[in-house]
N, CA and C atoms as a LAMMPS dump frame, in Angstrom:
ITEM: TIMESTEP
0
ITEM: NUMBER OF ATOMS
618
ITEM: BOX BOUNDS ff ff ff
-5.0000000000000000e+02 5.0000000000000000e+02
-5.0000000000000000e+02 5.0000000000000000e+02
-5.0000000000000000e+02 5.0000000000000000e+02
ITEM: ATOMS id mol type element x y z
1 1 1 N 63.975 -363.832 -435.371
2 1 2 C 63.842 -365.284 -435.221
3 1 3 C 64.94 -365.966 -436.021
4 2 1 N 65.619 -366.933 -435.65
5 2 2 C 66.792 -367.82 -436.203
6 2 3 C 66.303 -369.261 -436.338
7 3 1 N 66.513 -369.68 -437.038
8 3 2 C 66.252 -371.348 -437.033
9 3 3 C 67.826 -372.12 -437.198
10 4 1 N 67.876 -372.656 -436.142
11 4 2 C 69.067 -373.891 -436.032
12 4 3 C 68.814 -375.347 -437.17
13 5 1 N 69.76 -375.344 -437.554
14 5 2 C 70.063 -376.806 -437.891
15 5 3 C 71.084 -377.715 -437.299
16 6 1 N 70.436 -378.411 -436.324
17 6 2 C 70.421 -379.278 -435.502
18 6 3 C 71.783 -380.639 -435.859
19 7 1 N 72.734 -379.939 -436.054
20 7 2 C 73.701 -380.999 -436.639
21 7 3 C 75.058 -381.014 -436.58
22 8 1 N 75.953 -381.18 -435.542
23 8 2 C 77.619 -380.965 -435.179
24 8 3 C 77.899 -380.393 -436.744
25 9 1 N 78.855 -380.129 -437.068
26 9 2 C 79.503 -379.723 -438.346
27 9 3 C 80.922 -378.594 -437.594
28 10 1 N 81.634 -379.181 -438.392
29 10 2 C 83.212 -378.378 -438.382
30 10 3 C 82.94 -377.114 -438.995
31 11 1 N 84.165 -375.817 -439.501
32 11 2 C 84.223 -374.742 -440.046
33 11 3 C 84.547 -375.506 -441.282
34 12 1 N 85.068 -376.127 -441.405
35 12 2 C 85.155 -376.537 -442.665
36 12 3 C 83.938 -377.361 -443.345
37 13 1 N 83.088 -378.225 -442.758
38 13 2 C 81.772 -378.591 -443.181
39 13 3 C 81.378 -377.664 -443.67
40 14 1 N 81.501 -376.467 -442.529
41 14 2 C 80.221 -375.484 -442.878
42 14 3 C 80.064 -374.486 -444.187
43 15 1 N 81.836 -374.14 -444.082
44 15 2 C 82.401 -373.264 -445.341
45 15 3 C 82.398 -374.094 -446.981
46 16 1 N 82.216 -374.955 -446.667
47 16 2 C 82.197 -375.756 -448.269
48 16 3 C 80.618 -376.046 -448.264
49 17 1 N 80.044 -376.626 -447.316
50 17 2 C 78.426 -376.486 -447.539
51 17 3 C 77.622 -375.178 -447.665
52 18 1 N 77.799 -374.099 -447.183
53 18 2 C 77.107 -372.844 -446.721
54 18 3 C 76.995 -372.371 -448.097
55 19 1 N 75.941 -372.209 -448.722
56 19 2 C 75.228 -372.09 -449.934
57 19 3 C 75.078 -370.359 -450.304
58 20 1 N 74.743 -370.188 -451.564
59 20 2 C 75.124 -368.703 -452.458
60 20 3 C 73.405 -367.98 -451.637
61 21 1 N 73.195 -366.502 -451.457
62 21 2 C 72.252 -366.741 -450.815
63 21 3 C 71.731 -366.849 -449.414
64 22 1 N 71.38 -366.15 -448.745
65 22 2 C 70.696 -366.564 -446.934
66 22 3 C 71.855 -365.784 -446.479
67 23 1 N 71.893 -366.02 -445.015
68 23 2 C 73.035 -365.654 -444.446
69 23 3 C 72.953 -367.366 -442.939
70 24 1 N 74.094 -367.599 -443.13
71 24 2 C 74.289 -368.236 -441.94
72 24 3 C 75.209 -368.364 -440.774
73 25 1 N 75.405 -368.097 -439.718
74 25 2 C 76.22 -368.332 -438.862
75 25 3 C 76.615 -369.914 -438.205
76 26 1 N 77.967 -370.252 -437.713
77 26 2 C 77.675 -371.347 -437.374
78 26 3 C 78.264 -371.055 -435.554
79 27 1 N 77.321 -371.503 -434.784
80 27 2 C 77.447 -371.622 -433.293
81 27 3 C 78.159 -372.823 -432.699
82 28 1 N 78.921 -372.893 -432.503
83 28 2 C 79.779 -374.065 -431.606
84 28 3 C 78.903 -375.542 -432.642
85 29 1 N 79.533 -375.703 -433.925
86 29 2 C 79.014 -376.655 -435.053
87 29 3 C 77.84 -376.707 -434.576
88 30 1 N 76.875 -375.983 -434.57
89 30 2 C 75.318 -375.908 -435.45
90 30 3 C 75.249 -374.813 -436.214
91 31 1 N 75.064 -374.822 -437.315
92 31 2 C 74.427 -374.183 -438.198
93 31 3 C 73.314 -373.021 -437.793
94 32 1 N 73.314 -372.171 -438.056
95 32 2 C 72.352 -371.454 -437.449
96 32 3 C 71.277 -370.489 -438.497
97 33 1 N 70.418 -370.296 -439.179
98 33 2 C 69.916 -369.736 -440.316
99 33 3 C 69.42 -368.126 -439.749
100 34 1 N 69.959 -367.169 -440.45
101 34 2 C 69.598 -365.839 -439.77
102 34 3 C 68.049 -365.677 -440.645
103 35 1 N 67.224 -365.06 -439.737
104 35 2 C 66 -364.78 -440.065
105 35 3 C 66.458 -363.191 -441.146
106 36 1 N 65.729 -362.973 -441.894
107 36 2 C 65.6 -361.694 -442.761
108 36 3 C 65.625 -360.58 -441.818
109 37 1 N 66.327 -359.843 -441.691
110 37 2 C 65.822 -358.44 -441.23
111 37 3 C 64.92 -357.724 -441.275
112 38 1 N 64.301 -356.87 -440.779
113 38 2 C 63.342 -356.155 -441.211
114 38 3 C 64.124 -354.94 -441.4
115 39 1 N 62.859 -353.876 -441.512
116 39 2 C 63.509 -352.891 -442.451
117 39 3 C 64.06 -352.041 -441.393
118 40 1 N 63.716 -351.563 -440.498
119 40 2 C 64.42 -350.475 -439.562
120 40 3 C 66.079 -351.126 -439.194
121 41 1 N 66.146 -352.235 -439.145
122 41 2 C 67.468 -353.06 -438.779
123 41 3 C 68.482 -352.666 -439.891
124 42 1 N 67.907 -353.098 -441.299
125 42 2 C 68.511 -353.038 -442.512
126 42 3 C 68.724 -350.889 -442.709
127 43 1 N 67.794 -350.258 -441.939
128 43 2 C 67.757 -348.722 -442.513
129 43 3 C 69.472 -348.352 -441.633
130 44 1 N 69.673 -348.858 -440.292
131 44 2 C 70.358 -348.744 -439.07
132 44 3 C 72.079 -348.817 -440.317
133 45 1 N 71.644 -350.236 -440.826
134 45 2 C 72.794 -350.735 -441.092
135 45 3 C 73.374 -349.985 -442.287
136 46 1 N 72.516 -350.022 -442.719
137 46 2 C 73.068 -348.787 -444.204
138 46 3 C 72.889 -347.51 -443.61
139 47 1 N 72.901 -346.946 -442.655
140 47 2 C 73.143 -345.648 -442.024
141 47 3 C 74.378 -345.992 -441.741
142 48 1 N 75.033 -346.677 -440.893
143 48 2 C 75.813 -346.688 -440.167
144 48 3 C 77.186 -346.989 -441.283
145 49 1 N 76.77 -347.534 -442.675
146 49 2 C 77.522 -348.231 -443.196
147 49 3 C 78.065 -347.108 -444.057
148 50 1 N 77.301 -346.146 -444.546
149 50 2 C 77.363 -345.277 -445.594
150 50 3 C 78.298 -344.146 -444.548
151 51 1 N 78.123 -343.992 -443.53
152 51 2 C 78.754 -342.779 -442.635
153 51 3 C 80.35 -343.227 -442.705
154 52 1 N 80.302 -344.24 -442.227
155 52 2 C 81.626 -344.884 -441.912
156 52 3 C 82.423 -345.095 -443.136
157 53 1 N 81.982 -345.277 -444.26
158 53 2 C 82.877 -345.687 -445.482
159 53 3 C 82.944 -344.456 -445.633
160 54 1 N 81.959 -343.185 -445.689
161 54 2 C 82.246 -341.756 -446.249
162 54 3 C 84.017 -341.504 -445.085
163 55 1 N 83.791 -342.046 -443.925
164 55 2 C 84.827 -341.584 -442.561
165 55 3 C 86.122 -342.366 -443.619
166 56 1 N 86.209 -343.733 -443.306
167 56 2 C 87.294 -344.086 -444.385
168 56 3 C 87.863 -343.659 -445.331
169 57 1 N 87.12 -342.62 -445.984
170 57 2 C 87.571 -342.736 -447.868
171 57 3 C 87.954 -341.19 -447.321
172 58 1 N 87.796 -340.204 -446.141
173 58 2 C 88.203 -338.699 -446.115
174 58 3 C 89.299 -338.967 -445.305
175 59 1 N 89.585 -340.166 -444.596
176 59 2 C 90.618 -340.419 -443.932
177 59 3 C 91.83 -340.877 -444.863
178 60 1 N 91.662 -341.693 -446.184
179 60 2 C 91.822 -342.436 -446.804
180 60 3 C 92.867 -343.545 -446.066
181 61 1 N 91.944 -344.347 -445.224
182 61 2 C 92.581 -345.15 -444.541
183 61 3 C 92.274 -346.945 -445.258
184 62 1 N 93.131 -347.629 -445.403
185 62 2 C 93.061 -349.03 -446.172
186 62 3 C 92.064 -349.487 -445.673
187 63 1 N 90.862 -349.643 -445.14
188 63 2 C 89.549 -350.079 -444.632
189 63 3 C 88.799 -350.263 -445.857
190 64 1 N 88.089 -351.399 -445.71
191 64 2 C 86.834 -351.001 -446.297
192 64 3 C 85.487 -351.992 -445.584
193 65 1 N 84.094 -352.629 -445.979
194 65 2 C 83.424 -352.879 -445.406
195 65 3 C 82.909 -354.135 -446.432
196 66 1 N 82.883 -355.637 -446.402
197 66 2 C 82.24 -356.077 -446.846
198 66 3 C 81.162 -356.235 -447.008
199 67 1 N 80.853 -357.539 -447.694
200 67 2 C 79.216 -357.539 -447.848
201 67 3 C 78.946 -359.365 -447.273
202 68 1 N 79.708 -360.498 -446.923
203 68 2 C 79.497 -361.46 -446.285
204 68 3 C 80.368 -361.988 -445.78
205 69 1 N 81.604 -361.655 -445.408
206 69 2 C 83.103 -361.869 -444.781
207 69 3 C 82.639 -362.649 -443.089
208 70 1 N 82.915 -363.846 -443.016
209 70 2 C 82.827 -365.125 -441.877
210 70 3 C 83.909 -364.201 -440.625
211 71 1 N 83.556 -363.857 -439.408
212 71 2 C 84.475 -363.768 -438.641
213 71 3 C 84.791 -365.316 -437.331
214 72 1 N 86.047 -365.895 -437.691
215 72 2 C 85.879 -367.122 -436.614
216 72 3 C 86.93 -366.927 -435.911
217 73 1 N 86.059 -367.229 -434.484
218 73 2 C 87.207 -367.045 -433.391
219 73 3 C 88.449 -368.562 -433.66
220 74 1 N 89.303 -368.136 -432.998
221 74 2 C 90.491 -369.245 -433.233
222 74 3 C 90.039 -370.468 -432.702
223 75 1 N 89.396 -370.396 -431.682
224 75 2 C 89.192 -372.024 -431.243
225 75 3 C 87.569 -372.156 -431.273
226 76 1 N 87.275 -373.788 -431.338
227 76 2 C 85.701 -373.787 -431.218
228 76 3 C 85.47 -374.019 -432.891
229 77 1 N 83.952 -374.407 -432.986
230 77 2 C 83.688 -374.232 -434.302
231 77 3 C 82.516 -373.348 -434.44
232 78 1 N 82.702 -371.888 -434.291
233 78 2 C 81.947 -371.122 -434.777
234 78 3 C 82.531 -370.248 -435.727
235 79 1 N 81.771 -369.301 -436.337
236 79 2 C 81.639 -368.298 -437.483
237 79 3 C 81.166 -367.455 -437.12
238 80 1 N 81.354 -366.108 -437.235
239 80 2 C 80.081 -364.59 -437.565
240 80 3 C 79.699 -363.914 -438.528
241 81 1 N 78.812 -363.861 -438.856
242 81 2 C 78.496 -362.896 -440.095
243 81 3 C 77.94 -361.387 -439.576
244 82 1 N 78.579 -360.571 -439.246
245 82 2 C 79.04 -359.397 -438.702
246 82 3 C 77.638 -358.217 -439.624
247 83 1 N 76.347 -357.485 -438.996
248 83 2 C 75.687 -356.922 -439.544
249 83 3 C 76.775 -355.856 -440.315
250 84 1 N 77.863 -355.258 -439.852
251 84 2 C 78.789 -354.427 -440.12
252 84 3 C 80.79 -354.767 -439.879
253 85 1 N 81.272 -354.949 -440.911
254 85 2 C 82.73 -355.774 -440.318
255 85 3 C 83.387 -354.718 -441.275
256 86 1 N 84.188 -354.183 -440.309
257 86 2 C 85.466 -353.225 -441.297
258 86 3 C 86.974 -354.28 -441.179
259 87 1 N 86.714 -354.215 -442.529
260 87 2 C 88.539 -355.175 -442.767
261 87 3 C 89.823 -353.943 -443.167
262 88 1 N 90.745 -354.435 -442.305
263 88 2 C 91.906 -354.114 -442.427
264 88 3 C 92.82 -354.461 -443.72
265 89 1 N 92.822 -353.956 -444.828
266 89 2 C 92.818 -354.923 -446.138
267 89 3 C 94.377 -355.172 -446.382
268 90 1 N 95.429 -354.637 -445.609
269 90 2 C 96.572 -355.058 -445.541
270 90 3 C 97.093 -356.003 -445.363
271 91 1 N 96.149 -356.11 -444.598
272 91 2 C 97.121 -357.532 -443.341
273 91 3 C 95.883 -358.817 -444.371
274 92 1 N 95.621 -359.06 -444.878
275 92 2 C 94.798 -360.281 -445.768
276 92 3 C 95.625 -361.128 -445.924
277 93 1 N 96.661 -360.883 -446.65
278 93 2 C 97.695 -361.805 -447.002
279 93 3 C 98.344 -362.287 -445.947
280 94 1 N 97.748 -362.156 -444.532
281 94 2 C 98.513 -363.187 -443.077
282 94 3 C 97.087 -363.739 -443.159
283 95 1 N 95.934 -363.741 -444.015
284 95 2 C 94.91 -364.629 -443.002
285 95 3 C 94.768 -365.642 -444.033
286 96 1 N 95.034 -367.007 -443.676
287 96 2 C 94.87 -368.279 -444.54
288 96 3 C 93.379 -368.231 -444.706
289 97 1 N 92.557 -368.064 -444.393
290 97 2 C 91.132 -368.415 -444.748
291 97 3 C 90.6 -367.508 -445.892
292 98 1 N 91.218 -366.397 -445.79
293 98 2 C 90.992 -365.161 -446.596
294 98 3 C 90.532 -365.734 -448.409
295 99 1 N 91.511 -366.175 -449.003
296 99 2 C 91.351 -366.805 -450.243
297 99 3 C 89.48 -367.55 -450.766
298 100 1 N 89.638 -368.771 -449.983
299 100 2 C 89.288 -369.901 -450.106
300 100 3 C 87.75 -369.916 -449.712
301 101 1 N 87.497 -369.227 -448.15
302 101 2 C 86.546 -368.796 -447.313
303 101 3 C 85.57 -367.691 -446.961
304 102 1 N 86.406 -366.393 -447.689
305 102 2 C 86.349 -365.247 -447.185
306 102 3 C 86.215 -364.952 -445.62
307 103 1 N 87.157 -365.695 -445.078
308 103 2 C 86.811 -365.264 -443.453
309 103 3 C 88.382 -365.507 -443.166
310 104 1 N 88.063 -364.089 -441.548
311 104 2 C 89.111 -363.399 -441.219
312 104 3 C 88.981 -363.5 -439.833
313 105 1 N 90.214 -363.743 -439.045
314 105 2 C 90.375 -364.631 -437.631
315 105 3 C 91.463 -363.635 -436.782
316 106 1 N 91.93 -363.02 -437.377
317 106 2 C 93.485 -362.449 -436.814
318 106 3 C 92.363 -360.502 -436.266
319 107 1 N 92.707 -360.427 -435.442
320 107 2 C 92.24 -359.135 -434.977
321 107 3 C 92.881 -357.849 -435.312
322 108 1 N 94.278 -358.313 -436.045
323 108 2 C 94.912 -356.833 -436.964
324 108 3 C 93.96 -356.636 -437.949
325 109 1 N 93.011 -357.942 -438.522
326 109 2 C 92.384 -357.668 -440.029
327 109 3 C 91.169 -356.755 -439.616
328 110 1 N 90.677 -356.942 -438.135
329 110 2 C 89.545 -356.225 -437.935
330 110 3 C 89.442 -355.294 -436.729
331 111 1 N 89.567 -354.008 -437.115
332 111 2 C 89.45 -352.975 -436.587
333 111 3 C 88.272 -352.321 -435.947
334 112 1 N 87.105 -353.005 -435.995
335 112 2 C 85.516 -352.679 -435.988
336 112 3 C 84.97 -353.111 -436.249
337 113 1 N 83.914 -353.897 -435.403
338 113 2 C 82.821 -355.078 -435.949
339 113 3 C 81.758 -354.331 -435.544
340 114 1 N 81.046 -354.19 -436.127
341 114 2 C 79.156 -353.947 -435.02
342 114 3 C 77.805 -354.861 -435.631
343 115 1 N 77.246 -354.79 -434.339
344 115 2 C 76.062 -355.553 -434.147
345 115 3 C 75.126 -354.909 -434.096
346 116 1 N 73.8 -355.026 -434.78
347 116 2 C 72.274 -354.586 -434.697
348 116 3 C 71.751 -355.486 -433.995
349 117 1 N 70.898 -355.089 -432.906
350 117 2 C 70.677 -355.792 -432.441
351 117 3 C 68.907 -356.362 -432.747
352 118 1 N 68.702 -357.586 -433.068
353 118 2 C 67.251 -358.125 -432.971
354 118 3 C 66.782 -359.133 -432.339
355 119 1 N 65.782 -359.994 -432.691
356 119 2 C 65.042 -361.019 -431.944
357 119 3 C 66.28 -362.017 -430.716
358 120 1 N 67.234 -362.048 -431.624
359 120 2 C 68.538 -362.746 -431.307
360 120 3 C 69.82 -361.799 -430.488
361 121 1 N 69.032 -360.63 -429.344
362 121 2 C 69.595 -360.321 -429.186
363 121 3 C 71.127 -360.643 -427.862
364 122 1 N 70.239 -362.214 -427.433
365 122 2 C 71.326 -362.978 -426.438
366 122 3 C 73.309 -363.134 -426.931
367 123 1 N 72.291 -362.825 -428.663
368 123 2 C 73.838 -363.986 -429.263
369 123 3 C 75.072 -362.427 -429.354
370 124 1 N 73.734 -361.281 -429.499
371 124 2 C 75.132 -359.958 -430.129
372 124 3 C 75.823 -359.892 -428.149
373 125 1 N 74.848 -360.002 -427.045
374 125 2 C 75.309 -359.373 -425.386
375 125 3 C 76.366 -360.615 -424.855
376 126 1 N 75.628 -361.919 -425.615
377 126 2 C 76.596 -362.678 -424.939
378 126 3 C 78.355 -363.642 -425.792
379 127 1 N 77.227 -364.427 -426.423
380 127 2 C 78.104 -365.192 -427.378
381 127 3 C 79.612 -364.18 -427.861
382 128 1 N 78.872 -363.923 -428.88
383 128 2 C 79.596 -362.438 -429.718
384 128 3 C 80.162 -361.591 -428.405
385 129 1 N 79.916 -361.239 -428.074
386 129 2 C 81.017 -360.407 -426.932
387 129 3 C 81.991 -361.019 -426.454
388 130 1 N 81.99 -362.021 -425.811
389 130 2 C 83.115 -362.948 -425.539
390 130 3 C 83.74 -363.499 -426.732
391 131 1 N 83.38 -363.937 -427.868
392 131 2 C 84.12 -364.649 -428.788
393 131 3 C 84.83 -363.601 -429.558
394 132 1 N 84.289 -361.87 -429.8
395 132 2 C 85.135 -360.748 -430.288
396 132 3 C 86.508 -360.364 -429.449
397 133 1 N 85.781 -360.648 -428.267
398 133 2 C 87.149 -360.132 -427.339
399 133 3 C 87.768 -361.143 -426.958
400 134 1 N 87.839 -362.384 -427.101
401 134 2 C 88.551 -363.596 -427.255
402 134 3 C 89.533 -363.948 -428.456
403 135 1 N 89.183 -363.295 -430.017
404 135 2 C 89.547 -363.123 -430.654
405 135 3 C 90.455 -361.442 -430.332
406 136 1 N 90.015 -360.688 -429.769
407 136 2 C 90.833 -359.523 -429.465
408 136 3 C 90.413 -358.606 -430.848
409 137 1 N 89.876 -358.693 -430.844
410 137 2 C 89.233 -357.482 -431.461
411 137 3 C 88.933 -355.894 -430.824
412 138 1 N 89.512 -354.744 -431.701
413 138 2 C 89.741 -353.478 -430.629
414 138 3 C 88.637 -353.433 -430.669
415 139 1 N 87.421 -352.968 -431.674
416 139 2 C 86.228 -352.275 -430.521
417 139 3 C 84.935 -353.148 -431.36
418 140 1 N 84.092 -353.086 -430.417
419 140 2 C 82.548 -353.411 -430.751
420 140 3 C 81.697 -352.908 -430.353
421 141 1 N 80.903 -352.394 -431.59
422 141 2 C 79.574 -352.092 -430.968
423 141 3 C 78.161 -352.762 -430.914
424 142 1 N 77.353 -352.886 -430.383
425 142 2 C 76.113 -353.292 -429.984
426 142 3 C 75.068 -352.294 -430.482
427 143 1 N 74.365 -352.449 -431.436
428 143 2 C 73.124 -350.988 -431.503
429 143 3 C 71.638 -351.561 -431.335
430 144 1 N 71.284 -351.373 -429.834
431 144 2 C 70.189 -351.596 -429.748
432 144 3 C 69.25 -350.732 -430.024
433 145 1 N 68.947 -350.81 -431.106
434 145 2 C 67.748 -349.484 -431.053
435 145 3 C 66.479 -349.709 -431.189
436 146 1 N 66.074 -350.94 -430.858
437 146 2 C 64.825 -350.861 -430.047
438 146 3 C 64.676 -351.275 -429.279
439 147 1 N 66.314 -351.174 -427.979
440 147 2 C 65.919 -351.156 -426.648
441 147 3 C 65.402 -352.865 -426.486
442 148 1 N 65.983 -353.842 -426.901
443 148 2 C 65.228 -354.94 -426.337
444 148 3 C 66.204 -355.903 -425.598
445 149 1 N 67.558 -355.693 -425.204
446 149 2 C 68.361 -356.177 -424.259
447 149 3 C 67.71 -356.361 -423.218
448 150 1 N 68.661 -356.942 -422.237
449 150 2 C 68.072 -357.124 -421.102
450 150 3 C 68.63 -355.643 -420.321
451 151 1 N 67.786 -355.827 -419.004
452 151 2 C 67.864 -354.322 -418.457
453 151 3 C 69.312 -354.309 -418.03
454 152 1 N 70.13 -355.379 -417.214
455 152 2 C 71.488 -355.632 -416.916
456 152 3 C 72.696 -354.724 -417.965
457 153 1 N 72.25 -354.652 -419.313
458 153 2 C 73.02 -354.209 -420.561
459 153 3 C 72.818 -352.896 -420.493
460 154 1 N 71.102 -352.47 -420.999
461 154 2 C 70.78 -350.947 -421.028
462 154 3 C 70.406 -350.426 -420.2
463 155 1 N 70.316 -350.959 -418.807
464 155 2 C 69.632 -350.183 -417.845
465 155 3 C 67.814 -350.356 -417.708
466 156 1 N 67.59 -349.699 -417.027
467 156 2 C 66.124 -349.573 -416.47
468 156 3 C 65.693 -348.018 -415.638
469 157 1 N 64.538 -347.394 -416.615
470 157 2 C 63.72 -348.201 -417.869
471 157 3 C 65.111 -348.84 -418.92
472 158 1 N 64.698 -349.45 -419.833
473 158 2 C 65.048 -349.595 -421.116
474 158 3 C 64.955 -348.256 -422.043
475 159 1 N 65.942 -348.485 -422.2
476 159 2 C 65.94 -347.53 -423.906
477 159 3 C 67.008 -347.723 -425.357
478 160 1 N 66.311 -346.882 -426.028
479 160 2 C 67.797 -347.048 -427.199
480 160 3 C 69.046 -346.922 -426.55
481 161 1 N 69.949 -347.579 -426.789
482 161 2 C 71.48 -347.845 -426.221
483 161 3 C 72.452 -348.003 -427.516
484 162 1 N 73.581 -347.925 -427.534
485 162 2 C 74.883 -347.98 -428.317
486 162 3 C 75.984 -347.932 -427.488
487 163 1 N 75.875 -349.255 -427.008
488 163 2 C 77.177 -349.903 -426.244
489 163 3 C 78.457 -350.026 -427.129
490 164 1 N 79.637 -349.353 -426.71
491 164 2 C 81.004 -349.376 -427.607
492 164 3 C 82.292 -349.955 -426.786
493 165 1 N 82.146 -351.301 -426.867
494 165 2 C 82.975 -352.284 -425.894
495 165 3 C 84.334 -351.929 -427.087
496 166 1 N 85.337 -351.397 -426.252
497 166 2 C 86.842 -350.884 -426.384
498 166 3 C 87.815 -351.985 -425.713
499 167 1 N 88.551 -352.915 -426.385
500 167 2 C 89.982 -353.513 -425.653
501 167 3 C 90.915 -352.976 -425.036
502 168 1 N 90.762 -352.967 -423.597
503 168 2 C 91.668 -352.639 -422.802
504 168 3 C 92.371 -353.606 -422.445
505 169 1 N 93.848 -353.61 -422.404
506 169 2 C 94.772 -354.908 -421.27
507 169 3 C 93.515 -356.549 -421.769
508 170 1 N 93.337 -356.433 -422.868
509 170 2 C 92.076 -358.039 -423.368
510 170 3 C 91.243 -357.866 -422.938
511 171 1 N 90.407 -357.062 -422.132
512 171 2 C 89.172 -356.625 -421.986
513 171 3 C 88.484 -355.956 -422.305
514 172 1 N 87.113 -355.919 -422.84
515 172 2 C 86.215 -355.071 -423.051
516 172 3 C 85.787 -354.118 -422.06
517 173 1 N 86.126 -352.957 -421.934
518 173 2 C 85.631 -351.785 -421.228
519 173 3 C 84.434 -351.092 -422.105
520 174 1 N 83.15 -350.914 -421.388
521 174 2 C 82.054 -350.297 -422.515
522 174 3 C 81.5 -349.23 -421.749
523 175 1 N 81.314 -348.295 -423.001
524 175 2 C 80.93 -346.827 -422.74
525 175 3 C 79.21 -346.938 -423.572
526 176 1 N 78.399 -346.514 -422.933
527 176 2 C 77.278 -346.432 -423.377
528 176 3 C 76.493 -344.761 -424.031
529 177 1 N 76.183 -344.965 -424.99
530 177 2 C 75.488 -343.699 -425.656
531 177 3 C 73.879 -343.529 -426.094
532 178 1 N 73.333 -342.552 -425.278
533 178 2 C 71.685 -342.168 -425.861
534 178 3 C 71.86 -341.485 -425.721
535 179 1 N 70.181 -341.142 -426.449
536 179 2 C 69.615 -339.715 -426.875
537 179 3 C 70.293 -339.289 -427.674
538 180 1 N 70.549 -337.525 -427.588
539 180 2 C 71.841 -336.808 -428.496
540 180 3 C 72.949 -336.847 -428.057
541 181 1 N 73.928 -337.413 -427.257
542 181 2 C 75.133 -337.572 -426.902
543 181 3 C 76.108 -338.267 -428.612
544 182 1 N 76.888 -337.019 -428.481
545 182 2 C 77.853 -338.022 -429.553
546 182 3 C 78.401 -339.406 -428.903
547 183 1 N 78.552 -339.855 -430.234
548 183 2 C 79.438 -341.497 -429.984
549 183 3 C 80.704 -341.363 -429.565
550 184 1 N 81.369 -341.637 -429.485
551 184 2 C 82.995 -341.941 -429.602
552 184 3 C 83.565 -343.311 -429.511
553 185 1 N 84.156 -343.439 -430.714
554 185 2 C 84.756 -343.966 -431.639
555 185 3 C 86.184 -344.487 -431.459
556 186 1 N 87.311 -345.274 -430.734
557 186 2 C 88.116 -345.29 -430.751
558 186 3 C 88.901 -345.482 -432.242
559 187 1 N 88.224 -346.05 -432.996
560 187 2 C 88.651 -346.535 -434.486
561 187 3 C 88.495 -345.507 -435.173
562 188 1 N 87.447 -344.161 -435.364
563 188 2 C 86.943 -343.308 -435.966
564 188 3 C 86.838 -342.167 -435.145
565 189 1 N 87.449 -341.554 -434.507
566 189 2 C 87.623 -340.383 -433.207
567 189 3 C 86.633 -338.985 -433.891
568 190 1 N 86.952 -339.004 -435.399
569 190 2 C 86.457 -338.189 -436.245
570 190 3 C 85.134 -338.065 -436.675
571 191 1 N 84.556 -339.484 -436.563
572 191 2 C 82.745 -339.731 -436.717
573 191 3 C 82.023 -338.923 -435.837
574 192 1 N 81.203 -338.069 -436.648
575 192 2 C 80.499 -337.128 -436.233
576 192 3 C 78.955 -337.697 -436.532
577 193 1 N 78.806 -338.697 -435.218
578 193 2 C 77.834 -338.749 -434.966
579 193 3 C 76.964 -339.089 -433.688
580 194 1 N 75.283 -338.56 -433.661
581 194 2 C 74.7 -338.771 -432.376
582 194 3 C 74.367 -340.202 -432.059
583 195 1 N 73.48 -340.513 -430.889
584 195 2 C 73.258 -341.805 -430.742
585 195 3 C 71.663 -341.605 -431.875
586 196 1 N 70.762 -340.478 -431.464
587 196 2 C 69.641 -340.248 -431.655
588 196 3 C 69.861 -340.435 -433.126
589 197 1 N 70.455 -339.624 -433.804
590 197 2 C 70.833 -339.868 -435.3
591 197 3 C 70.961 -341.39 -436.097
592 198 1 N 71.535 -342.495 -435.227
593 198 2 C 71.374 -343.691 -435.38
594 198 3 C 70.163 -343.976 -435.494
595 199 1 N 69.514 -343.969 -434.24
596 199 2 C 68.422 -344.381 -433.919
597 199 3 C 67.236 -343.95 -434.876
598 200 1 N 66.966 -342.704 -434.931
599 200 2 C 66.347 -342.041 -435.896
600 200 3 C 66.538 -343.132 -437.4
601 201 1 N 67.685 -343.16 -437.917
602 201 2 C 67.39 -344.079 -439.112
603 201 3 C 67.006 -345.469 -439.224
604 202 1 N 66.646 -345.71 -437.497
605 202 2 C 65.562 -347.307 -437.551
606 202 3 C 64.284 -346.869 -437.602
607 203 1 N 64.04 -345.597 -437.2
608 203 2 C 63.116 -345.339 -437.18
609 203 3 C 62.143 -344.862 -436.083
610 204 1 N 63.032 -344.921 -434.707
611 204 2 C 62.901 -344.631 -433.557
612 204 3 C 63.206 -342.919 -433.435
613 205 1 N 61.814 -342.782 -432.6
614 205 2 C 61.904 -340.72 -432.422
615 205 3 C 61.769 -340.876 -431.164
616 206 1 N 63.34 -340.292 -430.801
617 206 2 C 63.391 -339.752 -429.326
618 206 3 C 62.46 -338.519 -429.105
């Protein structure tokens, strides 16, 4: 569940108002208040988070993973607060917002965004998909793992899914993963991991 605040506001309103605390996104200037996670969402994310930084640090590739870094597409007045955002920590010093904001706009800075998906799962299939690959961002993933997309996304029946939308020619091309099928990774070719294995740390038994 999200609660809106009902009120135009710029990126810049939002970034000098947006308080220590909560998490908020802002949607085409509204404000948007993210509901708390629950715990299988939060287990997903620190699975996914702990694998991937272990992948970084054996790669020893300049990546690393914040903890509230704003992603805003170039035009429009929105923001993302990314369940998972790997920054490119090189290229910082081309992003003016970087300092002041902590948010990063240029798609060299971000190599890998992913989404958990919950109550709000319209904003990770629709919004967020177009505004990542509008921004040009190489890959995104989607982790539905409890299956609550619409059937159009995961199919029918429904099930756990891990959609991995890849930039092709500015488009998202997406490869879908369940059960025990490994992932693949264009950013991480080397991540050795299942879909079920994800899933499993929300808490879901295939």
């Amino acid at each position: 569940m999200i609660q809106a605040i009902h009120k135009l506001v710029t990126f810049e309103d939002f970034a000098a108002w947006r308080p220590e605390g909560g998490r908020y996104e802002l949607h085409d200037g509204v404000i948007v208040e993210m509901a708390q996670p629950v715990g299988d969402h939060e287990d997903v994310v620190g699975f996914l988070a702990l694998n991937i930084s272990i992948e970084i640090g054996r790669q020893k590739l300049p990546y690393f993973i914040p903890k509230t870094v704003l992603v805003k597409p170039f035009e429009g007045e929105s923001a993302y607060s990314p369940d998972i955002l790997i920054i490119n920590r090189p290229n910082l010093v081309n992003e003016p917002l970087w300092k002041k904001e902590s948010t990063v706009s240029q798609a060299i800075s971000i190599p890998l965004v992913i989404e958990v998906v919950s109550t709000n799962w319209r904003d990770d299939y629709y919004k967020k998909l177009a505004d990542y690959e509008g921004i040009g961002i190489p890959e995104y993933w989607i982790i539905d793992y409890a299956a609550i997309g619409a059937r159009k996304f995961i199919g029918n029946p429904k099930l756990p899914t891990i959609s991995i939308y890849q930039l092709i020619d500015g488009e998202y091309q997406v490869n879908q993963f369940k059960g025990d099928t490994h992932i693949v990774s264009p950013t991480f070719p080397e991540l050795n991991l299942t879909a079920e294995q994800i899933f499993q740390a929300g808490g879901v038994q295939i």
